[in-house]
Every structure is written in structure tokens, then in C-alpha cells.
KOLNU-807402 format. One line per field, with one value per residue: residue number from 1; residue in one letter; y, z, x of N, C-alpha, C in turn. Coordinates in pm, whole numbers, plus 50000, padded with zeros to 5 digits. Atoms other than C-alpha are relative to their C-alpha. Layout:
<rs>
seq	NUM_... $
type	A_... $
nc2	Y_... $
nc3	Z_... $
nc1	X_... $
cac2	Y_... $
cac3	Z_... $
cac1	X_... $
cc2	Y_... $
cc3	Z_... $
cc1	X_... $
</rs>
This chain:
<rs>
seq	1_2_3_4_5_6_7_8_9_10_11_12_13_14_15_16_17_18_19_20_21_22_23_24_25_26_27_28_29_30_31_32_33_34_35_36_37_38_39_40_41_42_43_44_45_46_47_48_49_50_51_52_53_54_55_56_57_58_59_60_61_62_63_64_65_66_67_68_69_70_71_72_73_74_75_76_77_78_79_80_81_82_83_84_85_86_87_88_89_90_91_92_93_94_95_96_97_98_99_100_101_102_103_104_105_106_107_108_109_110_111_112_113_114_115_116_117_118_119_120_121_122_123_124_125_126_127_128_129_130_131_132_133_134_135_136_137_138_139_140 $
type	X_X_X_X_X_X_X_X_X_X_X_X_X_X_X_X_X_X_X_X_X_X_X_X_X_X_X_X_X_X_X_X_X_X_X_X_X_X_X_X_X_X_X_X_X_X_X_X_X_X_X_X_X_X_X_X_X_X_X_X_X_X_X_X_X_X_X_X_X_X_X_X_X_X_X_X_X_X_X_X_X_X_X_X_X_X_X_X_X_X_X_X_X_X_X_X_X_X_X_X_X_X_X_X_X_X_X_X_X_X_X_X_X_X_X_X_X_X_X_X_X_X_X_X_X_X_X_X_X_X_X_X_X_X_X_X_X_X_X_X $
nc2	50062_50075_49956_50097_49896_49848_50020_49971_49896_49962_50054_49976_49854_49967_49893_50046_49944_50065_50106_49953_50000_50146_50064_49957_49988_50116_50159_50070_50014_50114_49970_50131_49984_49968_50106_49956_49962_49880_49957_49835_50019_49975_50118_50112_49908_49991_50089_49951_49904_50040_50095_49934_49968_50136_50087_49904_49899_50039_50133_49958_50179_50004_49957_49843_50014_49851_49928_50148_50024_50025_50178_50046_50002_49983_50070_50118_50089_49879_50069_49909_50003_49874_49854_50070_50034_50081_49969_50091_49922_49994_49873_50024_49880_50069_50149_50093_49997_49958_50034_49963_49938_49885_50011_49878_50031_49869_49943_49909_49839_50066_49963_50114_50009_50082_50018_50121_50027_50118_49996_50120_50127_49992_49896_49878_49937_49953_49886_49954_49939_49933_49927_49882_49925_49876_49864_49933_49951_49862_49954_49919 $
nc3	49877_49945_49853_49955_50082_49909_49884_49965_50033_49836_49845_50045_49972_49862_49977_49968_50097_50116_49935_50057_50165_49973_49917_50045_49922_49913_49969_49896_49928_49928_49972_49873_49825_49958_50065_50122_50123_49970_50111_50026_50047_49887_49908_50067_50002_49845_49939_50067_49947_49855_50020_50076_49914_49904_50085_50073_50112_50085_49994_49949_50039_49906_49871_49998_49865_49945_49995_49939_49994_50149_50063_50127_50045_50122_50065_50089_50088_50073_50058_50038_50069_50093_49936_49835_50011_49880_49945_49884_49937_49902_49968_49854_49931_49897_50036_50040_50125_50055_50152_50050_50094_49989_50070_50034_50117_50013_50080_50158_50011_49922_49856_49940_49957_49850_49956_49928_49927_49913_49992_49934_49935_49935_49941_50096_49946_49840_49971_50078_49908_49888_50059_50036_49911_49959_50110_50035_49876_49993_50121_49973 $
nc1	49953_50113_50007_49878_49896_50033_49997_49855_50040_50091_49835_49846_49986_50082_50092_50140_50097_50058_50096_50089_50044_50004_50082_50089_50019_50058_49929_50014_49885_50040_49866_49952_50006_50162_50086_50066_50005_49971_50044_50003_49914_49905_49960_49899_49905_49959_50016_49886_49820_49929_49902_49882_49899_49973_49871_49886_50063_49997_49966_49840_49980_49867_49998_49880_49928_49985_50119_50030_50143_50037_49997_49942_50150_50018_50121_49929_50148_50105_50067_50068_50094_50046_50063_49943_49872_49964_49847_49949_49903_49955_49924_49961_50017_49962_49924_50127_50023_50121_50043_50133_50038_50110_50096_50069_50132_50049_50135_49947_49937_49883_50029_49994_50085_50004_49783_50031_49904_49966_49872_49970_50024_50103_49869_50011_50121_50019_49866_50029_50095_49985_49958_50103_50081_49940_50043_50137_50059_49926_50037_50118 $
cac2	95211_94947_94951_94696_94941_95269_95067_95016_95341_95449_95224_95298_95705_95664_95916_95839_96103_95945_95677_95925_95906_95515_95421_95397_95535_95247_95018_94795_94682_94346_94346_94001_94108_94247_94056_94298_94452_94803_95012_95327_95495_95728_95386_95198_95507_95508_95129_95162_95416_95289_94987_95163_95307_94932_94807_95126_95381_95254_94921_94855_94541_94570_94615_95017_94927_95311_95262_94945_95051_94983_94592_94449_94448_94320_94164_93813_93688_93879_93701_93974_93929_94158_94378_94152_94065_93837_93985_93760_93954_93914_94092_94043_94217_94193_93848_93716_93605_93769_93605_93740_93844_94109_94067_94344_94416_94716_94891_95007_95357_95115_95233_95000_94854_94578_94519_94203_94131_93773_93722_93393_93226_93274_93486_93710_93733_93820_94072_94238_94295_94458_94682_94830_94899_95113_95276_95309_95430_95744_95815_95946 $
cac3	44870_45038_45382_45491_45328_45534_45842_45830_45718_46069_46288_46080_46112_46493_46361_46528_46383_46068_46243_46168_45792_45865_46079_45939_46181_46279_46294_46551_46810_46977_47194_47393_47703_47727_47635_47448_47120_47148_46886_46714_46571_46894_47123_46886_46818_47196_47242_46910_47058_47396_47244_47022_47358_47522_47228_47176_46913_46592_46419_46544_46395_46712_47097_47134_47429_47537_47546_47752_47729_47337_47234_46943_46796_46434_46185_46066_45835_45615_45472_45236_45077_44866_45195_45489_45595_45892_46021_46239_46463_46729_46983_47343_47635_47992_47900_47779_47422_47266_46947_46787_46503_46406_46190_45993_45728_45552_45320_44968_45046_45214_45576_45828_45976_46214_46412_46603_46839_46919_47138_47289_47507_47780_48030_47713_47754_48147_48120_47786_48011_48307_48079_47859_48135_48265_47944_47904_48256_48192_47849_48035 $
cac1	16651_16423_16348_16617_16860_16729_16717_17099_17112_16945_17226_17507_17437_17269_17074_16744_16540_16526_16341_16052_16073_16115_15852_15484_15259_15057_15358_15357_15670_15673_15977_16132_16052_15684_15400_15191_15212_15392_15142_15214_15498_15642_15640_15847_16079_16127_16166_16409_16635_16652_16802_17043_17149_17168_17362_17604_17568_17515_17613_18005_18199_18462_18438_18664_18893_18852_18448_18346_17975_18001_17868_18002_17654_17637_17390_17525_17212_16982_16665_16509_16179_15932_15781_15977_16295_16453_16793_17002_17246_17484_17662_17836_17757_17889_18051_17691_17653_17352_17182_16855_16679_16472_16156_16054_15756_15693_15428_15435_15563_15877_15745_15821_15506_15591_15979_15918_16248_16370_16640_16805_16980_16733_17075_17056_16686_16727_17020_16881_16543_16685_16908_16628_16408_16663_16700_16338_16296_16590_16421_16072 $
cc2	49935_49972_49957_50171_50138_49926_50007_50101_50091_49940_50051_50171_50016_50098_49916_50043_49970_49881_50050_50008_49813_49915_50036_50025_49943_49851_49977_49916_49912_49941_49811_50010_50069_49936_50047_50085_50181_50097_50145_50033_50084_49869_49907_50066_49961_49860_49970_50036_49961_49823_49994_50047_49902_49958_50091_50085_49938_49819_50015_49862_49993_50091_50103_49927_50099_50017_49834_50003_49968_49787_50037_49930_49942_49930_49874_49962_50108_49892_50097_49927_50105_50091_49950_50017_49933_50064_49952_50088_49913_50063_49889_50086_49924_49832_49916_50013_50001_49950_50048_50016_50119_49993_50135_50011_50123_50013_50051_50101_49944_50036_49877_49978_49925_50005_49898_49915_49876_49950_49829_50020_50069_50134_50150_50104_50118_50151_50141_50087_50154_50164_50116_50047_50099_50086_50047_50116_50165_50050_50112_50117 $
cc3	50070_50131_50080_49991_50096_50141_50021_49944_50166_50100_49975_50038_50127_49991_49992_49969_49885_50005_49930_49889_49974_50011_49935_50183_50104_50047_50140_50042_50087_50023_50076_50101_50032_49891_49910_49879_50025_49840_49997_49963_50095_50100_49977_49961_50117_50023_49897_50042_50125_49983_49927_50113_50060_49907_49959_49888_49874_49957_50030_49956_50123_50147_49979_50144_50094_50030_50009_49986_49867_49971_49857_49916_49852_49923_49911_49873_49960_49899_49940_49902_49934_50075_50156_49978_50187_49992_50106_50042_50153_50080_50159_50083_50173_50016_49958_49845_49948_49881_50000_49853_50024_49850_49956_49856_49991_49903_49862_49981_50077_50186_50111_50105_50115_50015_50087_49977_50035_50057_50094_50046_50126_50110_49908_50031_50097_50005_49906_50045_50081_49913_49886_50087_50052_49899_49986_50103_49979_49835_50055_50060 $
cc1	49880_49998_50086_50093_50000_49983_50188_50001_50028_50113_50101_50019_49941_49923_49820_49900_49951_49932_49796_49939_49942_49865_49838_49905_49928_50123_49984_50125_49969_50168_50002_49960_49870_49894_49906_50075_50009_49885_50027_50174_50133_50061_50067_50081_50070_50049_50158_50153_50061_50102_50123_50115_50053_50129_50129_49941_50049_50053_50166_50026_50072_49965_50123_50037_49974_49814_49965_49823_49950_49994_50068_49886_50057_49912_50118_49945_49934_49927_49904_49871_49925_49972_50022_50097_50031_50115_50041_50095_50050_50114_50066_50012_50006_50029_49889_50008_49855_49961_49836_49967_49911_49901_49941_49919_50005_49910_50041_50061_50168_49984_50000_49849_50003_50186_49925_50148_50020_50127_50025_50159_49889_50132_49979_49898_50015_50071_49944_49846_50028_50070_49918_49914_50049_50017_49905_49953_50052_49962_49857_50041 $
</rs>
């Protein structure tokens, strides 16, 4: 299984602990919304999960009628290479349409080394901000 593979894996079972087996320990986390370079492998766990909690638990093809805080998160695109991969995703959240990718690189042992977040339309940006900070904030 190649690191792509154990990342869905990781959404599909919300189990976040296995983030640990995941994550190499120098990787490095370079989010949309802060300007430096998150380093290490707790601060990109944390930055991880608090967006797992933004976007709902796990990947979901379908907004639950009964659970309004769940996006309709999903990965459209997948550009795999030998120790990368580009994943295009999109979701909708409070009537804003979210598009991004997510850039990820890993190491010979499949350990993910870098996650580098890009999200658009610029609303997305703004909203997607305010919303992890509050997750980040009730995580400390």
C-alpha cells in the first residue's frame, strides 16, 4: 500500500492515530492560511485533525440531512507519481464552494514527508481560515 493509499485509509476510518504510522517525523505542513512552514510530525497531526474536524469525519460522498456540521468533502482528481501525488478535492460548506488540492511527498519507507494545502476561491480561503482557527484554538 503506497502512501496515497494509507492516506485514504486515514479519512475513510477517521482514525487519526494512524496518522502516527503515516507521518514521517520531520514532515513538513504548509497550510493556506499561515505563511510559514508548519515543521514536525505532532504540528501537522494537529493541523491534520483539526481539519478532519472542519470538514466532518472522514471522507463522505453526501451531505447527512440529520448532521448539518458534515461537508460533502471528496477527492475528485488524483495525480500519483513515484514518492508524490496531487489530490484535487471538493466539498461545500455553509453555501461556499470549496476547491483545493493537497500536495503530498513521501520517503522510501512510504512516510509522508511534506502535505502542502491549496485552497481557492479566495471566500473559501476566508471562511476555511476562521473555521480552523477555531478548531485549532479548542484542540490546545
Amino acid at each position: 500500500m503506497n502512501a496515497v493509499e494509507k492516506w485514504y485509509e486515514v479519512m475513510k476510518s477517521n482514525d487519526m492515530d494512524e496518522l502516527d504510522k503515516l507521518l514521517a517525523e520531520d514532515v513538513v505542513f504548509y497550510s493556506p492560511v499561515v505563511f510559514t512552514p508548519q515543521k514536525g510530525k505532532d504540528i501537522t497531526k494537529m493541523y491534520l485533525m483539526a481539519a478532519g474536524g472542519v470538514f466532518g469525519e472522514g471522507v463522505k460522498e453526501e451531505v447527512s440531512d440529520n448532521n448539518k456540521n458534515q461537508s460533502n468533502f471528496k477527492y475528485i482528481k488524483e495525480i500519483i507519481g513515484e514518492k508524490s501525488a496531487l489530490l484535487e478535492f471538493e466539498s461545500e460548506m455553509d453555501g461556499i464552494y470549496i476547491n483545493g488540492v493537497d500536495l503530498i511527498s513521501w520517503n522510501e519507507e512510504g512516510k509522508i514527508t511534506e502535505f502542502k494545502v491549496i485552497v481557492r476561491p479566495l471566500q473559501a480561503v476566508n471562511m476555511l481560515h476562521q473555521k480552523m482557527q477555531t478548531m485549532l484554538e479548542s484542540m490546545k
